[in-house]
N, C-alpha and C positions, 0 to 999 in steps of 0.2 A: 421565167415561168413561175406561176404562185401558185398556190395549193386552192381549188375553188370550195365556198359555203354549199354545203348540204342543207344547209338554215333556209326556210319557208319566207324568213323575214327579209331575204339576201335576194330572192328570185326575180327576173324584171318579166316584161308584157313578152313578148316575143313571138308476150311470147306465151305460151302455155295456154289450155284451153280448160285449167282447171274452173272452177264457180261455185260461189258461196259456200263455202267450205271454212272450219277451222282449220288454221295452218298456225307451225312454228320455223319460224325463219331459222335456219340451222348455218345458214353461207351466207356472205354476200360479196361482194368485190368487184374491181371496176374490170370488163376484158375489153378488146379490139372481137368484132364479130360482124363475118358480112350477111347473115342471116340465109347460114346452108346457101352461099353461091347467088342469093336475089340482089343482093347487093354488089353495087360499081366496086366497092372498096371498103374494107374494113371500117365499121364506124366505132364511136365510144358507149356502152350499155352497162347497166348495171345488172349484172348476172343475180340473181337471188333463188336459192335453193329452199327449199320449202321440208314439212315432216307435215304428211295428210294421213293420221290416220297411220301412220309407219310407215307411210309408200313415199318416196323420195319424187318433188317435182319441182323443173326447172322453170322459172319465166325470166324473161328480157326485159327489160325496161330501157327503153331509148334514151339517150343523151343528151345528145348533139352531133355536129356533123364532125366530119375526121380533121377538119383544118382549127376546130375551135378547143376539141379538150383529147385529153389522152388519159390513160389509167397512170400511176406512177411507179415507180420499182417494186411496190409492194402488192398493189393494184387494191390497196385498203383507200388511196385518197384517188381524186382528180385532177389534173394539173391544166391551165389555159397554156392555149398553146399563142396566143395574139390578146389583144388591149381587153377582148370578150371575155368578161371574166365570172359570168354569173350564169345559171342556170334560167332557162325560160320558161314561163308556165306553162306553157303549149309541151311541154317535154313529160313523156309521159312519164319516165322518173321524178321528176317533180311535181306530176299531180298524182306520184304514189308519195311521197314525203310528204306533201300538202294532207293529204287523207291521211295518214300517221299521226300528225303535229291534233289533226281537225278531230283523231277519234280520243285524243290524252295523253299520245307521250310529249313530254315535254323536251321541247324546243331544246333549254341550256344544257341537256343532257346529251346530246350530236355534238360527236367528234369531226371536225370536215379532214383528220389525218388522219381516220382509222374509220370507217364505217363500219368496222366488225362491231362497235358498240350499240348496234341494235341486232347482233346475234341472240337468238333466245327468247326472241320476243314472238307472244304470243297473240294472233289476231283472227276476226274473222277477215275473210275475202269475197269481195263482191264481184262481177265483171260488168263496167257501165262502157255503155255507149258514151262517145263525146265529139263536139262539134268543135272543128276549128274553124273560128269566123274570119270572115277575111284571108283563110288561106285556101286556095286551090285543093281539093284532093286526087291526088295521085290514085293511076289505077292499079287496084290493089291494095291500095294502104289500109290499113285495119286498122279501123274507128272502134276499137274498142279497149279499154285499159283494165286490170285489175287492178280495184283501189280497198283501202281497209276500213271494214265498215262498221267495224267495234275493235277495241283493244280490251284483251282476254286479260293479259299477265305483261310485265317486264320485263323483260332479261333478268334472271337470276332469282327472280317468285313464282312461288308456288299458285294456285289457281286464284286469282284476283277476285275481292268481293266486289266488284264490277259484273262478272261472271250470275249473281245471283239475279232474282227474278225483278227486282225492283230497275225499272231506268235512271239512267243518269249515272253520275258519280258517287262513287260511296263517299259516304261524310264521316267526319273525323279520325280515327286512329287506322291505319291503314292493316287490315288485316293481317296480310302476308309479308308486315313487316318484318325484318329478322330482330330478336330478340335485344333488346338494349339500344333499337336505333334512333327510337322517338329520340329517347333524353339526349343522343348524341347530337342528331338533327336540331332540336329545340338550343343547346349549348351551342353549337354553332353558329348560329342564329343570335343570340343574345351577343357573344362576341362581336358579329359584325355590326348589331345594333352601337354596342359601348362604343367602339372606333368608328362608329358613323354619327358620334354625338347625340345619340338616341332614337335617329328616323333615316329611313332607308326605302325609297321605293321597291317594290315588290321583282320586280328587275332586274335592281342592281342588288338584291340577297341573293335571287338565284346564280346573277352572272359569278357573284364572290363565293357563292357555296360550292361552283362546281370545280372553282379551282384547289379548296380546302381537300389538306391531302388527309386529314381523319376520317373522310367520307368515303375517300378512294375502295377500299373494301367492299362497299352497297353503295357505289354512286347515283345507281338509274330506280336504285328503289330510295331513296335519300333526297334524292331530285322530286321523285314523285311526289313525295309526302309534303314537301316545301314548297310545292304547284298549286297544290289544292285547295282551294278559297274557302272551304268549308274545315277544314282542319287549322289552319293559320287563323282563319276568325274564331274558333273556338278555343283558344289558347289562354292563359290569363296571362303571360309571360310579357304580350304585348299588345296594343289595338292595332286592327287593321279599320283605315278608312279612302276610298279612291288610291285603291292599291299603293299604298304606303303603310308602313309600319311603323309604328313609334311606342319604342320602351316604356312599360308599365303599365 
């Protein structure tokens, strides 16, 4: 058994009545759940516990089925339980991490052994309708998923200048950075430029910066700041051009 990608990039073809609401993800974890007795058999979900406003709420997010994955001793990873080793689009867990990766957080900062690392994260929630083509629907099955239809904050920041009235992404120095982190981020960065001979796809900085344990402290706000194409292009430290970087 292997530990499965939470990664949007890793994905192949294949609960709660809250709506449009600001929420902060306070739990997440994988359980076995037969959905209150509607279910043949426990299947695999990702339980996510919500903070609406102070009121505590739960939503399910479906998996897969009981023969392909299980939660693991911690129920922080996933584990295959056969050769199936990847998450499916069609899974509505996967088109709420799809809407996560789609509203800003970024991708190299998911742990696939710990998914408490998007604990704290702050979003709006939507609830859409969605079509599975080419599959049958069951009767009963609920065609409808909660997906995230802005990202407010990161785990561990304070109110995101995302939050303000302007659309889009905020451009350059990340507001709710903590204090000392640019230059720490930016030194880190130059490091991997030197040991990469001067040029470094945009990539493989982030794949090398999330393992840098100086970060470890503000990894998911560290991560963000190193994502965002308007902050890295405005740097003098280095050029950015076709998502590559090169010293000076």
């Amino acid at each position: 058994m292997g530990v499965v990608s939470i990664k949007p990039s890793s994905f192949t073809d294949g609960g709660g009545l809250i709506d449009d609401v600001d929420a902060t993800l306070t739990d997440i974890r994988y359980v076995m759940y037969d959905y209150d007795g509607k279910a043949d058999e426990p299947v695999p979900v990702a339980k996510t516990v919500w903070d609406v406003d102070g009121e505590e709420q739960t939503v399910m997010y479906s998996v897969g089925g009981s023969g392909d994955f299980q939660p693991n001793d911690t129920g922080l990873a996933l584990e295959s339980l056969r050769s199936r080793s990847n998450l499916t689009k069609t899974s509505k867990y996967a088109m709420f991490i799809m809407s996560l990766i789609a509203a800003g957080f970024p991708e190299p900062s998911m742990d696939d052994n710990d998914i408490s690392c998007l604990n704290g994260t702050k979003v709006h929630l939507l609830r859409k309708a969605v079509e599975y083509k080419g599959i049958s629907k069951k009767e009963g099955k609920d065609s409808n998923v909660l997906l995230v239809s802005k990202l407010i904050s990161m785990p561990g920041e304070g109110v995101s200048a995302a939050k303000g009235k302007g659309k889009g992404k905020a451009k350059g120095k990340a507001a709710a950075a903590p204090d000392g982190l640019e230059d720490l981020v930016v030194g880190e960065i130059q490091t991997l430029l030197i040991n990469a001979d001067g040029t470094l796809t945009k990539k493989d900085m982030l794949t090398a910066l999330l393992k840098a344990d100086a970060i470890k402290p503000a990894k998911a706000a560290a991560l963000k700041m190193a994502n965002d194409d308007g902050w890295l292009s405005g740097r003098g430290e280095w050029s950015v051009a076709d998502n590559t970087l090169t010293m000076g």
